[in-house]
C-alpha positions as CSV (number, residue, x, y, z in Angstrom):
1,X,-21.8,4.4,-6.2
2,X,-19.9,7.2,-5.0
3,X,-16.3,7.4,-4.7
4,X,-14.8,8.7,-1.8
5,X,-11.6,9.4,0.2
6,X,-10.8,8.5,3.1
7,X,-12.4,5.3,14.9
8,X,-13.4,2.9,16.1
9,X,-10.8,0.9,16.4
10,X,-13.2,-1.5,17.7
11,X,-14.9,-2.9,14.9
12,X,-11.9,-5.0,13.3
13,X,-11.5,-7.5,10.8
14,X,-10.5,-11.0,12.1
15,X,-7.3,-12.8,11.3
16,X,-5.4,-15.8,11.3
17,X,-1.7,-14.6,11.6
18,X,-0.7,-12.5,14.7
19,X,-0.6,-9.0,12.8
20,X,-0.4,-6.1,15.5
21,X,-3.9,-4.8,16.1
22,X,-5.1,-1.3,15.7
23,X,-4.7,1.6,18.4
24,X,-6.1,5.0,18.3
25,X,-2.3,6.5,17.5
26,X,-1.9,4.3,14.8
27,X,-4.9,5.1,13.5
28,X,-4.8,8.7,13.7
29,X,-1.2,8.7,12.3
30,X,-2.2,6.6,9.2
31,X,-5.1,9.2,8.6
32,X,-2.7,11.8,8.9
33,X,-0.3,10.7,6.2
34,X,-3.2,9.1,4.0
35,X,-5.3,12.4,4.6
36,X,-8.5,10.4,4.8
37,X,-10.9,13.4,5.9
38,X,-8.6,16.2,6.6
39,X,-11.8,18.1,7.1
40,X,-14.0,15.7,9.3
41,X,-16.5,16.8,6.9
42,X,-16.9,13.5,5.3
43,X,-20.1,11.1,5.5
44,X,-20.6,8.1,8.3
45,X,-19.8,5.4,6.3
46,X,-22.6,3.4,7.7
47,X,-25.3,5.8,5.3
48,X,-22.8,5.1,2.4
49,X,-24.8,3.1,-0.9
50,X,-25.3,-0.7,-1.2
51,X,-22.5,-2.6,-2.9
52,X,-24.4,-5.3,-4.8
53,X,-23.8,-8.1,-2.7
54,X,-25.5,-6.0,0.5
55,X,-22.4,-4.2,2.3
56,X,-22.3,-0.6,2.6
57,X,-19.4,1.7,1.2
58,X,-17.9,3.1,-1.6
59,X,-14.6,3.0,-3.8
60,X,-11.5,4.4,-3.9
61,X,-8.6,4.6,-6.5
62,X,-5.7,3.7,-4.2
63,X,-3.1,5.5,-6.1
64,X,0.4,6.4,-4.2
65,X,1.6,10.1,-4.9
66,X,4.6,10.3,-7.7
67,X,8.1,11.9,-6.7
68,X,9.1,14.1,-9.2
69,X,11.4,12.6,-11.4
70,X,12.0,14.2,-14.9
71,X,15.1,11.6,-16.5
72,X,17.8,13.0,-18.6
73,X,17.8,13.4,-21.9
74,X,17.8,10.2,-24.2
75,X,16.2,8.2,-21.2
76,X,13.4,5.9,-21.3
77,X,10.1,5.9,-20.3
78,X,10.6,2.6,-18.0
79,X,13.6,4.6,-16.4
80,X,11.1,7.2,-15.6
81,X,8.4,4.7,-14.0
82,X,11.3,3.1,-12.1
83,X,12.6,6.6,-10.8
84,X,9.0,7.9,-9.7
85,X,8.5,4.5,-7.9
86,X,11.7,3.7,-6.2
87,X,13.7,6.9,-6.0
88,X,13.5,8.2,-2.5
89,X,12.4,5.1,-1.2
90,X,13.9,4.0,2.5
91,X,12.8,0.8,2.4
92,X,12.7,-1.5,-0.8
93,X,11.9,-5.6,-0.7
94,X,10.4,-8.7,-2.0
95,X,7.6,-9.9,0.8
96,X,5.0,-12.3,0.7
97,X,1.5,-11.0,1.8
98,X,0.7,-12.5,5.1
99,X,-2.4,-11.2,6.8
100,X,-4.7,-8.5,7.2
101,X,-6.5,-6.3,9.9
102,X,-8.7,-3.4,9.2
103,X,-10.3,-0.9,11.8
104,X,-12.6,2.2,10.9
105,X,-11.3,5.4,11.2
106,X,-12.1,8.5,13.3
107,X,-15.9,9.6,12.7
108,X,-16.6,6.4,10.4
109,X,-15.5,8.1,7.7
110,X,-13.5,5.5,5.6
111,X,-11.6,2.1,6.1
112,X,-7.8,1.3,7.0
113,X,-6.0,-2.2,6.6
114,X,-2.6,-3.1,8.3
115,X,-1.0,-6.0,6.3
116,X,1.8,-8.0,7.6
117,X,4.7,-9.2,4.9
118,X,7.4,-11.1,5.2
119,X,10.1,-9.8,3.3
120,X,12.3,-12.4,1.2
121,X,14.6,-9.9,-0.2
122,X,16.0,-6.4,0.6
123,X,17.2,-4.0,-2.3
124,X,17.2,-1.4,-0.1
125,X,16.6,-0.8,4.0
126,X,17.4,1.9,6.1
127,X,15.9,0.1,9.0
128,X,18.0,-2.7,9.3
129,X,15.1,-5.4,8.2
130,X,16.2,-7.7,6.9
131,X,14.9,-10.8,4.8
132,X,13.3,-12.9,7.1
133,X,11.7,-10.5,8.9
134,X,8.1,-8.9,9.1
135,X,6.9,-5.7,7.9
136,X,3.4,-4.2,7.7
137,X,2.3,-1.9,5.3
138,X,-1.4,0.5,5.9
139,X,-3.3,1.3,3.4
140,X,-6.9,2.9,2.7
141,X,-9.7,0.6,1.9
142,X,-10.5,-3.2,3.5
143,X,-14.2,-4.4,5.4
144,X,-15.3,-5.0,8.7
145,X,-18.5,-5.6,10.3
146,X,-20.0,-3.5,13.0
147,X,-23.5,-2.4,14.1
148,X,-25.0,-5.4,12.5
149,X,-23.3,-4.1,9.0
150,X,-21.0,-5.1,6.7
151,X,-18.9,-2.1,5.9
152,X,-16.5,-1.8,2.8
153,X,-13.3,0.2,1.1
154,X,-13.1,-0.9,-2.1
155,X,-9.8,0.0,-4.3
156,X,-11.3,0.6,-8.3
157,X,-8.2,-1.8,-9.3
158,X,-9.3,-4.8,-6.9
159,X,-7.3,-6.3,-4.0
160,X,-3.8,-4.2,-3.7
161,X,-2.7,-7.9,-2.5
162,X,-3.8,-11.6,-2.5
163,X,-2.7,-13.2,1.0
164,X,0.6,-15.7,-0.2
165,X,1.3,-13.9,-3.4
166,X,4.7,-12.0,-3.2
167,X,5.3,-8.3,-4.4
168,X,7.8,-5.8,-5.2
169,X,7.4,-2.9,-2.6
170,X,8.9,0.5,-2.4
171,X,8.3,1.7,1.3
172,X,8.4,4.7,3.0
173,X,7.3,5.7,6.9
174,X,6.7,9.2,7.8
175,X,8.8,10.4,11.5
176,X,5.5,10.2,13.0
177,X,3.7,7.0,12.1
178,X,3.6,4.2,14.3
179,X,6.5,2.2,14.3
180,X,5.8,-0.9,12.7
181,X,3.9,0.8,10.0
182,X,4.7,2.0,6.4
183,X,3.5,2.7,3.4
184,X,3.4,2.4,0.1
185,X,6.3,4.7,-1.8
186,X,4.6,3.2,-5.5
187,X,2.5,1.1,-6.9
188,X,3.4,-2.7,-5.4
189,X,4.4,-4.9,-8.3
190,X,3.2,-8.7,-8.4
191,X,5.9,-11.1,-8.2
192,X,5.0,-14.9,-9.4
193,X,8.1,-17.6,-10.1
194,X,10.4,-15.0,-10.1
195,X,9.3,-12.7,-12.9
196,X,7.3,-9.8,-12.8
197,X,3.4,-10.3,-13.4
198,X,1.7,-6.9,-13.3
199,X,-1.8,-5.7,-12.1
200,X,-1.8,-2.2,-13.1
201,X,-1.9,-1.3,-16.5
202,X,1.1,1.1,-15.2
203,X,3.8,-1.4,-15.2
204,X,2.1,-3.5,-17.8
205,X,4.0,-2.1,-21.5
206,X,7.3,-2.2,-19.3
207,X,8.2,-5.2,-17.1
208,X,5.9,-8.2,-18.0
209,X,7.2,-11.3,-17.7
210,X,10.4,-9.6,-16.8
211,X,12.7,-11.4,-13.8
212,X,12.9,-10.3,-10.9
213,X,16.7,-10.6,-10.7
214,X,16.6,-8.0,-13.6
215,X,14.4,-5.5,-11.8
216,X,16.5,-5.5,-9.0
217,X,19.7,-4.6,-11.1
218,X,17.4,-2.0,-12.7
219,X,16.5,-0.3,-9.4
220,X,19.9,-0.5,-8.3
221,X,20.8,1.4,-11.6
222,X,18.3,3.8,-11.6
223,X,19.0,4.8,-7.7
224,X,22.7,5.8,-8.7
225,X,21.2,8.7,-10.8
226,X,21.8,11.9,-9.4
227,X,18.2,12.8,-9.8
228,X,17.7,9.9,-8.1
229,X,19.8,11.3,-4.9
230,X,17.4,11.7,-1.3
């Protein structure tokens, strides 16, 4: 199967929860910052390959871009991770994965899922949210059915997020995406009885089984860096 990356805003997936739907500004504003097919050269994903259990699509490694961050000498490697995930970053929280919607985007050409979290605690937030409160975060890949067809963006990793589970998010929201909308800043790090449970093999040598309460003193440390200045 090919990998790929990535409007009918019509075909949508259904949900339980009340997450804001999909409009064609949102949409195009996601593709823009994602730059799923900056080209609109890219295939109708309705002639993409057969998964094995029938649904056509492909897969896609749902990686967030790095900031630059080169630590001074005599610092550690973790310090580096921490500064390329959460330097920069205007929004920073604890949420718990709520759930999703996901719409094709313009010319079929790949998949887009909002997800709705609601945050638990705030390291950092420029917005004002506050714990409590709901935030939704886009990102490329998700299913939905339309002309008869099951249609699928899978991440290589598996699911970014498992609906109840909580995670450690670094946020950001470019000036022209819609406003309830952001997205991922790093990769999102599982949070399970208040220590740190990694998916990715990225965080894995580093924080496992680590508290949360620790992280969070960690970021907080890290962010003072002057490299770490916006």
């Amino acid at each position: 199967m090919k990998k790929m990356l990535a409007f009918l805003w019509i075909a949508v997936a259904p949900c339980a929860f009340a997450v804001t739907p999909w409009d064609q500004s949102s949409v195009r504003a996601a593709e823009k910052y994602l730059r799923v097919n900056p080209n609109g050269t890219a295939p109708d994903i309705h002639q993409a390959d057969l998964f094995p259990d029938g649904a056509r699509g492909f897969y896609v490694e749902n990686l967030p871009p790095l900031r630059s961050y080169v630590p001074q000498a005599g610092k550690s490697a973790a310090d580096q991770m921490l500064g390329q995930t959460f330097c920069g970053a205007p929004l920073i929280v604890l949420a718990k994965a709520l759930d999703s919607v996901s719409a094709l985007t313009s010319g079929n050409a790949s998949i887009l899922t909002r997800t709705e979290f609601e945050i638990e605690d705030v390291v950092r937030s420029r917005s004002g949210l506050q714990a409590g409160q709901r935030v939704s975060v886009v990102r490329l890949g998700g299913e939905v059915k339309d002309q008869g067809m099951t249609l699928r963006v899978a991440d290589e990793r598996g699911e970014p997020y498992l609906q109840g589970k909580s995670y450690f998010m670094a946020l950001t929201r470019p000036g022209d995406a819609a406003g309830i909308d952001y997205f991922l800043h790093g990769d999102p790090v599982p949070v399970r009885a208040g220590r740190i449970e990694p998916g990715s093999g990225r965080w894995e040598k580093f924080l496992t089984g680590e508290k949360y309460s620790n992280m969070k003193q960690e970021i907080l440390r890290v962010s003072r860096d002057k490299q770490c200045a916006d």
